[in-house]
Every structure is written in C-alpha cells, then in structure tokens.
Backbone as JSON Lines, residues from 0, in Angstrom:
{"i":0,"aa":"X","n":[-9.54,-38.86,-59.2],"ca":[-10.02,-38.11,-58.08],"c":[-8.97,-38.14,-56.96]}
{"i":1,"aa":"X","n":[-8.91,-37.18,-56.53],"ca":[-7.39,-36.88,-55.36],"c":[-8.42,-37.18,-53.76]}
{"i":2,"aa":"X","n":[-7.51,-36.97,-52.6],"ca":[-8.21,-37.81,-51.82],"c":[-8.91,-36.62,-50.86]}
{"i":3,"aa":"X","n":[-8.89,-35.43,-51.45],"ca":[-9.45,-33.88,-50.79],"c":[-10.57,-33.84,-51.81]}
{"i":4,"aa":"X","n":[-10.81,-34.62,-52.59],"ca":[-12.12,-34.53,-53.32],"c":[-12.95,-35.77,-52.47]}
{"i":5,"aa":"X","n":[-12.23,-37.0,-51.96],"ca":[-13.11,-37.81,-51.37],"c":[-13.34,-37.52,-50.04]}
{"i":6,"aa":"X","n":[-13.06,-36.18,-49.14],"ca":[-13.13,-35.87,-47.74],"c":[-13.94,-34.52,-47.73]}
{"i":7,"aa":"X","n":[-14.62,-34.78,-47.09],"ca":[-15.92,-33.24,-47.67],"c":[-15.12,-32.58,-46.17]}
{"i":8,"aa":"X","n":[-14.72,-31.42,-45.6],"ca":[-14.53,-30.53,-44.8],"c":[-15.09,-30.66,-43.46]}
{"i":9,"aa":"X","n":[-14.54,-30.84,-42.52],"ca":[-15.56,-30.9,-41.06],"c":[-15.5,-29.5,-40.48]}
{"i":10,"aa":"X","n":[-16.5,-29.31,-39.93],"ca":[-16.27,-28.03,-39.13],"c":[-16.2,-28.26,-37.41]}
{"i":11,"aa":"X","n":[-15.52,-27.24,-36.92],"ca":[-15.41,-27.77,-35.38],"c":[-16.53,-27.88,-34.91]}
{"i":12,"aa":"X","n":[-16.55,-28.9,-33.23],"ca":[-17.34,-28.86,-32.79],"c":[-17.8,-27.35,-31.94]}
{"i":13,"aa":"X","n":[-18.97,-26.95,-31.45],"ca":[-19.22,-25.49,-30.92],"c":[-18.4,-25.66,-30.15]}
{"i":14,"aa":"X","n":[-18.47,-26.69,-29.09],"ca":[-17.06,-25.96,-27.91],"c":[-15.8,-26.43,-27.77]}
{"i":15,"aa":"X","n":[-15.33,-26.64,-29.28],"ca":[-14.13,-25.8,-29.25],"c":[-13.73,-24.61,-28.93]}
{"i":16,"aa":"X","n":[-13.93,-23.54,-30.15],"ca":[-14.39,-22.39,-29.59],"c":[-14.58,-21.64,-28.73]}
{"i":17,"aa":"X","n":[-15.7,-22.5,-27.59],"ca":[-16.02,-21.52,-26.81],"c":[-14.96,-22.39,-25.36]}
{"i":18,"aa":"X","n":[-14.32,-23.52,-25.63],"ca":[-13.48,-23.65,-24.63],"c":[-12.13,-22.74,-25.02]}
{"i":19,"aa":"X","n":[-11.56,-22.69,-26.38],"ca":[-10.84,-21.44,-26.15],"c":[-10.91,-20.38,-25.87]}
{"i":20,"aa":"X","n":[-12.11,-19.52,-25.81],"ca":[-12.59,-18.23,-25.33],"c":[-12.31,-18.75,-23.57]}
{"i":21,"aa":"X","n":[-13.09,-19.61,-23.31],"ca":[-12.84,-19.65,-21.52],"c":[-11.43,-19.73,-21.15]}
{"i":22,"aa":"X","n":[-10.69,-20.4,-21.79],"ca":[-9.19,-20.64,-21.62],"c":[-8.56,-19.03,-21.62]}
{"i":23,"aa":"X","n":[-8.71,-18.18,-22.7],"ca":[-8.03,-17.08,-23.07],"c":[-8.77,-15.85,-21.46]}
{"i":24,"aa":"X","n":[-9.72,-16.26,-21.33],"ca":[-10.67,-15.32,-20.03],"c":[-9.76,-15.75,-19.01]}
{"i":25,"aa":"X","n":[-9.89,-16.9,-18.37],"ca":[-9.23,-17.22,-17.59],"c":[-7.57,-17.23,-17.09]}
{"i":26,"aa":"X","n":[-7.25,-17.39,-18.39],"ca":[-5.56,-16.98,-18.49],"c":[-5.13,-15.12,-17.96]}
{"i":27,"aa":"X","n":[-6.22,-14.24,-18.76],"ca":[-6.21,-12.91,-18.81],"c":[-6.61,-12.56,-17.0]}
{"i":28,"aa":"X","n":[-7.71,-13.52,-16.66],"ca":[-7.87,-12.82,-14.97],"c":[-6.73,-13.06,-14.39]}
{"i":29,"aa":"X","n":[-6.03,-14.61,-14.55],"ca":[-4.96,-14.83,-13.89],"c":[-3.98,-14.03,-13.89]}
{"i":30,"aa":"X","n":[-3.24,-13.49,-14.49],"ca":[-2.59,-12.89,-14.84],"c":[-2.49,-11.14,-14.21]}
{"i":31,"aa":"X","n":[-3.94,-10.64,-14.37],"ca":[-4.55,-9.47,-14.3],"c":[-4.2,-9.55,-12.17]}
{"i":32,"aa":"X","n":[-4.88,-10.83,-12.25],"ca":[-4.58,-10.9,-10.54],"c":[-3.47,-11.13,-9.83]}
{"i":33,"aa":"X","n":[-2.6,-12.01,-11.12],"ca":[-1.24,-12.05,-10.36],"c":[-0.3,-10.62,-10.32]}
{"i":34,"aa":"X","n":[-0.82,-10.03,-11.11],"ca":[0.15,-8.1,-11.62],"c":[-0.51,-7.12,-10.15]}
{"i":35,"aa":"X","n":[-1.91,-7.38,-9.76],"ca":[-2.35,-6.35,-8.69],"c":[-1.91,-7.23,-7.8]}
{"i":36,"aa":"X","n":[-1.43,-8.25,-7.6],"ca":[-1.59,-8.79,-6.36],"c":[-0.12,-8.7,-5.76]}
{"i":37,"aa":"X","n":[1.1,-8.03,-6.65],"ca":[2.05,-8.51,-6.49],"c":[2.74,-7.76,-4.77]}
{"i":38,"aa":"X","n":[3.52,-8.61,-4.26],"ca":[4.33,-7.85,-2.91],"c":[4.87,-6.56,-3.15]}
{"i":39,"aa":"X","n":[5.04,-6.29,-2.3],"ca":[5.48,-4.5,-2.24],"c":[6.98,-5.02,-2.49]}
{"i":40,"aa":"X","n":[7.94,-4.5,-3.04],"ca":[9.23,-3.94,-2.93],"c":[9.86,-3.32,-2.4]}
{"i":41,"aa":"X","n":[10.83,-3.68,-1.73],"ca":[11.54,-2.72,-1.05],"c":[12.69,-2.66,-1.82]}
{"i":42,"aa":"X","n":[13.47,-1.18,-1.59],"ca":[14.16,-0.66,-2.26],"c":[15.72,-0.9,-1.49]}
{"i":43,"aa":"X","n":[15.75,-0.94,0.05],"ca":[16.59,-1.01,1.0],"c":[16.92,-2.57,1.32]}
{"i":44,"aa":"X","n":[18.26,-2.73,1.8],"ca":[19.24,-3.53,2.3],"c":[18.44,-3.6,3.74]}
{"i":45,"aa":"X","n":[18.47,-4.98,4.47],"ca":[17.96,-4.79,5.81],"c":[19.1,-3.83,6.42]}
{"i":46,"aa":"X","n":[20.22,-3.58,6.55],"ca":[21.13,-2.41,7.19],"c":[20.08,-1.15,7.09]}
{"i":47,"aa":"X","n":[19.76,-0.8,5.95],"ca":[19.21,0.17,5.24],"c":[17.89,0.56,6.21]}
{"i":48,"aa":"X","n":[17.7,-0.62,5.78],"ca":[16.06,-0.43,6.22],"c":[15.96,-0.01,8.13]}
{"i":49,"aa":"X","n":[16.9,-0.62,8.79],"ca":[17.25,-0.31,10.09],"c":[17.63,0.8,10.39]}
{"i":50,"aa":"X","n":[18.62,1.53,9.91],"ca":[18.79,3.04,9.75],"c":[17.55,3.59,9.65]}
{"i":51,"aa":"X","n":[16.77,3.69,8.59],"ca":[15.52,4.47,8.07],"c":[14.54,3.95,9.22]}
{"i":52,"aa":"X","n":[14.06,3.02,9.45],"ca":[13.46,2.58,10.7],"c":[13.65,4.07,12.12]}
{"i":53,"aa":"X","n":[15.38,3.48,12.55],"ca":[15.66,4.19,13.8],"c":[15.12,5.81,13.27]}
{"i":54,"aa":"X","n":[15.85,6.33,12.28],"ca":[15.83,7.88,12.24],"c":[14.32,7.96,11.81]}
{"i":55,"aa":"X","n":[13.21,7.71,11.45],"ca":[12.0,7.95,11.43],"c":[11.41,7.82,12.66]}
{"i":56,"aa":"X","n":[11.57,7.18,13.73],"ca":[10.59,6.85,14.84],"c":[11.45,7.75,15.89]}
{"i":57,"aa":"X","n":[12.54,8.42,15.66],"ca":[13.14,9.25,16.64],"c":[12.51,10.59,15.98]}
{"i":58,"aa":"X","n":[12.47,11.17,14.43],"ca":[11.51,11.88,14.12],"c":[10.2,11.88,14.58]}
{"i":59,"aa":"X","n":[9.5,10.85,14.63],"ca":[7.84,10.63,15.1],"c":[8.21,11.13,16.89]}
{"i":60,"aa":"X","n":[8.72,10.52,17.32],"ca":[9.28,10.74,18.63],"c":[9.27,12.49,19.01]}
{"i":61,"aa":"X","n":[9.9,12.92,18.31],"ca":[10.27,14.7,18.53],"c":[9.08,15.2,17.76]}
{"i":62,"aa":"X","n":[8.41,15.03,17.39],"ca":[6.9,15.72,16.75],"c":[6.1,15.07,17.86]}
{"i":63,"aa":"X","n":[5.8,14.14,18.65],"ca":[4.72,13.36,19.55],"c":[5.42,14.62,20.83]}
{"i":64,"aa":"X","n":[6.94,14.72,21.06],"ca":[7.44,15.71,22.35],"c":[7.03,16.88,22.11]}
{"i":65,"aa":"X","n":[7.15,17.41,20.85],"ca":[6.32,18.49,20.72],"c":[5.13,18.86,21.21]}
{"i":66,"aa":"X","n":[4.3,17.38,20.83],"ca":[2.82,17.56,20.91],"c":[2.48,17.9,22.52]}
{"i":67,"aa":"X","n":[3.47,16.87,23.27],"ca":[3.47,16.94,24.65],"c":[3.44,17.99,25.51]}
{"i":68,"aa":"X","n":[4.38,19.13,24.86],"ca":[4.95,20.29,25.2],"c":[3.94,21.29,25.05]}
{"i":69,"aa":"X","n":[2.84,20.84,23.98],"ca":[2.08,21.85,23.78],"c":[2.53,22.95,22.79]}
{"i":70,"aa":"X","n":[3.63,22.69,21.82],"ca":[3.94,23.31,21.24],"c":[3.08,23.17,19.45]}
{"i":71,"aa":"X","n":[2.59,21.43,19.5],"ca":[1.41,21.2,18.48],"c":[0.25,20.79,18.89]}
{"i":72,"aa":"X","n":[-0.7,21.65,18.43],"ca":[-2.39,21.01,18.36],"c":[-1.96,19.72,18.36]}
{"i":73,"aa":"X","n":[-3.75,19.1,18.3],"ca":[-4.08,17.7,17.57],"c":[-3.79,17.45,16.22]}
{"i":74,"aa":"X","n":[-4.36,18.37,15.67],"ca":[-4.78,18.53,14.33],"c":[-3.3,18.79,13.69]}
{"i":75,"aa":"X","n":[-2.43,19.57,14.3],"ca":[-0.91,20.05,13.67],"c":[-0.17,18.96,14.16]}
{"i":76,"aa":"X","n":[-0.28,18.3,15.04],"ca":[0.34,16.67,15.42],"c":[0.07,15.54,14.06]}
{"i":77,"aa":"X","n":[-1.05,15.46,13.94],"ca":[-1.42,14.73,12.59],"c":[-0.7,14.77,11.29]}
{"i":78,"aa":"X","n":[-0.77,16.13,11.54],"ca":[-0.71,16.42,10.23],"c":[0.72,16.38,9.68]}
{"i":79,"aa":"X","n":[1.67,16.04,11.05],"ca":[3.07,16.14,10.72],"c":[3.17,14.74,10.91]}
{"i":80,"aa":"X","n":[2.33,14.13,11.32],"ca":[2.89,12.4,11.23],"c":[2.39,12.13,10.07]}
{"i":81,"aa":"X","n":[1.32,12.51,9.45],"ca":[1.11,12.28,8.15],"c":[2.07,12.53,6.86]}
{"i":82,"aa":"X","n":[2.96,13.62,7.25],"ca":[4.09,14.22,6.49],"c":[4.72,13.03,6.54]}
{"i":83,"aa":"X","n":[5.49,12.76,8.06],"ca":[6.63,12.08,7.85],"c":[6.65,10.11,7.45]}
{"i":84,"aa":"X","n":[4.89,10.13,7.6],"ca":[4.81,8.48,7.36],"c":[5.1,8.25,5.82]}
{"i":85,"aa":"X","n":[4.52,9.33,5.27],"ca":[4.93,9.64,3.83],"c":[6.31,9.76,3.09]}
{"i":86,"aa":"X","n":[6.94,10.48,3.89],"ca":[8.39,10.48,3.74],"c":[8.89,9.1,4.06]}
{"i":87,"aa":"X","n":[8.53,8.25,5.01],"ca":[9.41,7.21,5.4],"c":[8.41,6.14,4.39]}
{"i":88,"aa":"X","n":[7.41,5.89,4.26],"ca":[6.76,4.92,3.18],"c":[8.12,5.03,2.0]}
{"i":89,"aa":"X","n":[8.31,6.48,1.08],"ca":[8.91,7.13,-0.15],"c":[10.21,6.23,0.11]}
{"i":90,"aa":"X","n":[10.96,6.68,1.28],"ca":[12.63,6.18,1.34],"c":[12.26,4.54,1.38]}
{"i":91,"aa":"X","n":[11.52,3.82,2.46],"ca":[11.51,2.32,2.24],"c":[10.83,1.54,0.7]}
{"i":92,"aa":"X","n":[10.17,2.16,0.38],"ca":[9.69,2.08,-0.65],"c":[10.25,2.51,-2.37]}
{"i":93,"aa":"X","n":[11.14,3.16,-1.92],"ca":[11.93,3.86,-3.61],"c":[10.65,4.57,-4.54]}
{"i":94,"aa":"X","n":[9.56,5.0,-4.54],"ca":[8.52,5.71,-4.72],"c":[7.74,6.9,-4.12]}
{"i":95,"aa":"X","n":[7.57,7.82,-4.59],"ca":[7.12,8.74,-4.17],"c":[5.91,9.0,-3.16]}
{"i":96,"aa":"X","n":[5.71,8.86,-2.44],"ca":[4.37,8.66,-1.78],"c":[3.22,9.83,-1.14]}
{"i":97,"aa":"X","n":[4.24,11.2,-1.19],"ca":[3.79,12.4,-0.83],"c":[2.93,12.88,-1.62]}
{"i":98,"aa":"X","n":[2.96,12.38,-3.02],"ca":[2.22,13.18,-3.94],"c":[0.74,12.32,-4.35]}
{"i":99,"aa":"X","n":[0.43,10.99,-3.64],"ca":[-0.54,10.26,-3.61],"c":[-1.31,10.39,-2.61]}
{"i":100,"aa":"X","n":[-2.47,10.39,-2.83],"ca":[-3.74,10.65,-1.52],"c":[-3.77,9.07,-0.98]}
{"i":101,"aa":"X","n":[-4.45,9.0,0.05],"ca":[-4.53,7.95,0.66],"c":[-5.03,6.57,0.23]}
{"i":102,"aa":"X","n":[-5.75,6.73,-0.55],"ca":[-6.41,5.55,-1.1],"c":[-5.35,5.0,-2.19]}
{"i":103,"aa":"X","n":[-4.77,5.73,-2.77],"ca":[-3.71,5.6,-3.7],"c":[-2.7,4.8,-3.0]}
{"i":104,"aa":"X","n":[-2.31,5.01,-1.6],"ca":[-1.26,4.56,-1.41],"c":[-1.96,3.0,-0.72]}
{"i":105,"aa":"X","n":[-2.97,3.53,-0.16],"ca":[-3.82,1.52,0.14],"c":[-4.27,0.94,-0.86]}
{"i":106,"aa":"X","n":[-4.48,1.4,-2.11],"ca":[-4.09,0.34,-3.26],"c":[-3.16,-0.05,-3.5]}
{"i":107,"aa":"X","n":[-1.85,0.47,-3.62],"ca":[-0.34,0.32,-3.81],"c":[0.18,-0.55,-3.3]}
{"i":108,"aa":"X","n":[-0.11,-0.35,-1.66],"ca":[0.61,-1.39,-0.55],"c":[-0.35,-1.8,0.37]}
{"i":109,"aa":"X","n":[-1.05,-2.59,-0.21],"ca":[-2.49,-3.06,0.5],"c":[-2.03,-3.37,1.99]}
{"i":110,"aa":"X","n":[-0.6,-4.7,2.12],"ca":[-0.69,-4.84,3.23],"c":[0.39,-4.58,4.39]}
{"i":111,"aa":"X","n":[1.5,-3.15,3.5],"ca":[1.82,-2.56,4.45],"c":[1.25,-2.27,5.41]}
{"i":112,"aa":"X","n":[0.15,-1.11,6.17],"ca":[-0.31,-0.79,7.51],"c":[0.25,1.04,7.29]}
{"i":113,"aa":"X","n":[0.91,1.65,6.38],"ca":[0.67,2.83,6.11],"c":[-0.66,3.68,5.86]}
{"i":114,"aa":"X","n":[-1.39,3.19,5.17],"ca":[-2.8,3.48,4.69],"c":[-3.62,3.42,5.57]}
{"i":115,"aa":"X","n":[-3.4,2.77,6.79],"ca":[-3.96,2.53,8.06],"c":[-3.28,3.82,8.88]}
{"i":116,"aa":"X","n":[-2.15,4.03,9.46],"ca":[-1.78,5.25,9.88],"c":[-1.95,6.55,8.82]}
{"i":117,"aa":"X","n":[-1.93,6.83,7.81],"ca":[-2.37,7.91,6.91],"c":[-4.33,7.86,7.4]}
{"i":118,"aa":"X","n":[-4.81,6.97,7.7],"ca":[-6.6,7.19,7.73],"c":[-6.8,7.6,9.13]}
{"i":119,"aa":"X","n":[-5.89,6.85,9.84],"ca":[-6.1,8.0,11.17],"c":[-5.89,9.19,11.52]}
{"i":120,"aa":"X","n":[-5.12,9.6,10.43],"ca":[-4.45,11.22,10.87],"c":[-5.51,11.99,9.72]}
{"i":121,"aa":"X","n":[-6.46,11.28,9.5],"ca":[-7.4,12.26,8.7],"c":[-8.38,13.28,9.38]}
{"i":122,"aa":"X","n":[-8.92,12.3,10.14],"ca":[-9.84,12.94,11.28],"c":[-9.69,13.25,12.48]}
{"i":123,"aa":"X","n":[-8.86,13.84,13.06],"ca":[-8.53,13.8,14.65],"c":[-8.81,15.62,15.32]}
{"i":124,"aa":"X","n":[-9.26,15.99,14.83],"ca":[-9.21,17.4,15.08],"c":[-9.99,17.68,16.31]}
{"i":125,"aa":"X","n":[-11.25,16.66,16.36],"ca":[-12.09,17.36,17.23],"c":[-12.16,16.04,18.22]}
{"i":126,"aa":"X","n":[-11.05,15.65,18.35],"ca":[-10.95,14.22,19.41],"c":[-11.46,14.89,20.91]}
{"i":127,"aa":"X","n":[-12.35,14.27,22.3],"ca":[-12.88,14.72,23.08],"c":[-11.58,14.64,24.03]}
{"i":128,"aa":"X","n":[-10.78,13.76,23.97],"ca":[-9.22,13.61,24.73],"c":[-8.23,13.61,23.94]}
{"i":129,"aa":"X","n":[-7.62,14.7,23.34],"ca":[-6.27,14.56,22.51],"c":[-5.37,13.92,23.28]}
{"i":130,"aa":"X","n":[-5.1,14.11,24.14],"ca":[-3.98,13.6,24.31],"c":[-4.21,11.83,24.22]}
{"i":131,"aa":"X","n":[-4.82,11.4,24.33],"ca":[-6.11,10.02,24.17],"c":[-5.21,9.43,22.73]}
{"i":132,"aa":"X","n":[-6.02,10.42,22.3],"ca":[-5.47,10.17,20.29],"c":[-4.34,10.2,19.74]}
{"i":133,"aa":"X","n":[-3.37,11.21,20.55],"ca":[-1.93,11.48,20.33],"c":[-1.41,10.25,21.05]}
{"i":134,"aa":"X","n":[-1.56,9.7,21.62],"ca":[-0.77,8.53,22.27],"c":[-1.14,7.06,21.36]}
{"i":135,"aa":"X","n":[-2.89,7.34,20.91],"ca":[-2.82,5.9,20.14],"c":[-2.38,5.91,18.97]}
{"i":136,"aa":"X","n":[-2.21,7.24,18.3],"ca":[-1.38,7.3,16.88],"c":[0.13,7.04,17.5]}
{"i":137,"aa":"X","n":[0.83,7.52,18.11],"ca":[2.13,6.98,18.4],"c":[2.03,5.54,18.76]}
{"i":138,"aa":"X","n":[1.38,5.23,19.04],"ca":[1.32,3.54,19.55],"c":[1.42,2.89,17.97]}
{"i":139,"aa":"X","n":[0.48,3.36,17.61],"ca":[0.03,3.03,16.05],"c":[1.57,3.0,14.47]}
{"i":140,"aa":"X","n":[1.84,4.01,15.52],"ca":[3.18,4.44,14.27],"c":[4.46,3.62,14.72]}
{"i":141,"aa":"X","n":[4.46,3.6,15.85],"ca":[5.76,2.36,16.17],"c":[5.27,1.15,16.28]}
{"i":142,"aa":"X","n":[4.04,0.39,15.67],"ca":[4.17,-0.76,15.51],"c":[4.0,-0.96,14.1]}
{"i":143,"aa":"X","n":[3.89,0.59,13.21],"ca":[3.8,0.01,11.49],"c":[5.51,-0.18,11.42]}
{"i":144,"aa":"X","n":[6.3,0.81,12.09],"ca":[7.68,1.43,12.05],"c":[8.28,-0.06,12.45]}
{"i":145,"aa":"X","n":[7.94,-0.63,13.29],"ca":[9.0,-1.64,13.82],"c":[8.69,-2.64,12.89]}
{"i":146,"aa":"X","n":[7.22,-2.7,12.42],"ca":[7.13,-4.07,11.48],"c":[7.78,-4.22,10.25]}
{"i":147,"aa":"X","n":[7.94,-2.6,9.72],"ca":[8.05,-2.3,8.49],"c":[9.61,-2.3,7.83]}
C-alpha cells in the first residue's frame, strides 16, 4: 500500500474560499479607486504653463472689456468665457476639452475648479445685475487662472 492510499483527501476549509473571493473584491476596488482617483496631468513645463496662464487671462480680460463696453450681453459674455476656459483647460491639459459637456470635464478633473467656472457660465442670462455677475465670473476666472 503506497502512502496516497493511507491519506484519504481533505477538502478546504469554507473560508478559504470565501477569504479569497474577499481578497480578489478588495484588490479590484482598490485598484478601480486608485485609476479614478488619479491627479490630473499636466502636459506643460512651469515656463509653459506661465505663458498659457498670462495669454489666457489677458484673453478673459478683452472679452470682460468688451462686456464693459457694452459691446457683449450677459449671456454672450458667458458664453465666450466658456469658450476660452475650454480652450485654456485643452492647452494646460494636452486633451481636448471643447468637445466634452460639463460634467464630463468635472469627472475628468474633479479638483481642478474648471467645472466650477464652466457651471457658472451656464445660467447667467437673466442675472437681475449683470454687471454683478460679469465681475464675479471674472473674479472667479482669475483665481482658477492663477491657481492653475
């Protein structure tokens, strides 16, 4: 008799099993959370990023003089800072950002502060003091601009 004839087979205990199932769950959220959670990227050199900085907020600047001038509504003020936050998100960012709706881009870059200036320029049309609103979106845009 060989000594696999004198050892009858054990079977695992149940939580084995089910501690590898928790192990494999837990590994998979981790993971799942470390991939959404990750920092934004930037694509730019701080030089870079200083350039793109200055020439965007001198853009925001000449669309807000506009607004001043009376040459843009509320609503056509918005709607061009909404353009260009987009454009300047795209260049600091190396990603396209014009072609994403808003929520898209506050999933993306949770804690840039873009998604925050893109939600204000949603609704401003029927503000009771534009000029009120046009001054706190510029307030608003040179402190995402300087942080960013």
């Amino acid at each position: 008799m060989s000594i696999a004839d004198m050892i009858s087979p054990q079977l695992y205990a149940w939580w084995v099993p089910a501690l590898a199932v928790a192990a494999l769950a837990v590994a998979g959220v981790l993971l799942w959370w470390s991939l959404r959670r990750r920092p934004p990227r930037t694509v730019q050199s701080p030089q870079q990023a200083a350039a793109t900085r200055a020439t965007y907020l001198n853009r925001f600047e000449a669309e807000y003089a506009r607004f001043e001038r009376g040459e843009l509504d509320l609503r056509g003020f918005h709607l061009r800072v909404a353009s260009l936050v987009r454009e300047f998100g795209s260049q600091r960012m190396g990603r396209d950002l014009t072609a994403m709706s808003r929520s898209e881009v506050e999933e993306a870059y949770p804690r840039v502060g873009i998604a925050v200036l893109l939600r204000r320029c949603e609704q401003p049309s029927f503000a009771p003091d534009s000029r009120a609103q046009a001054r706190t979106t510029m307030d608003q845009v040179r402190e995402v601009v300087a942080k960013w």
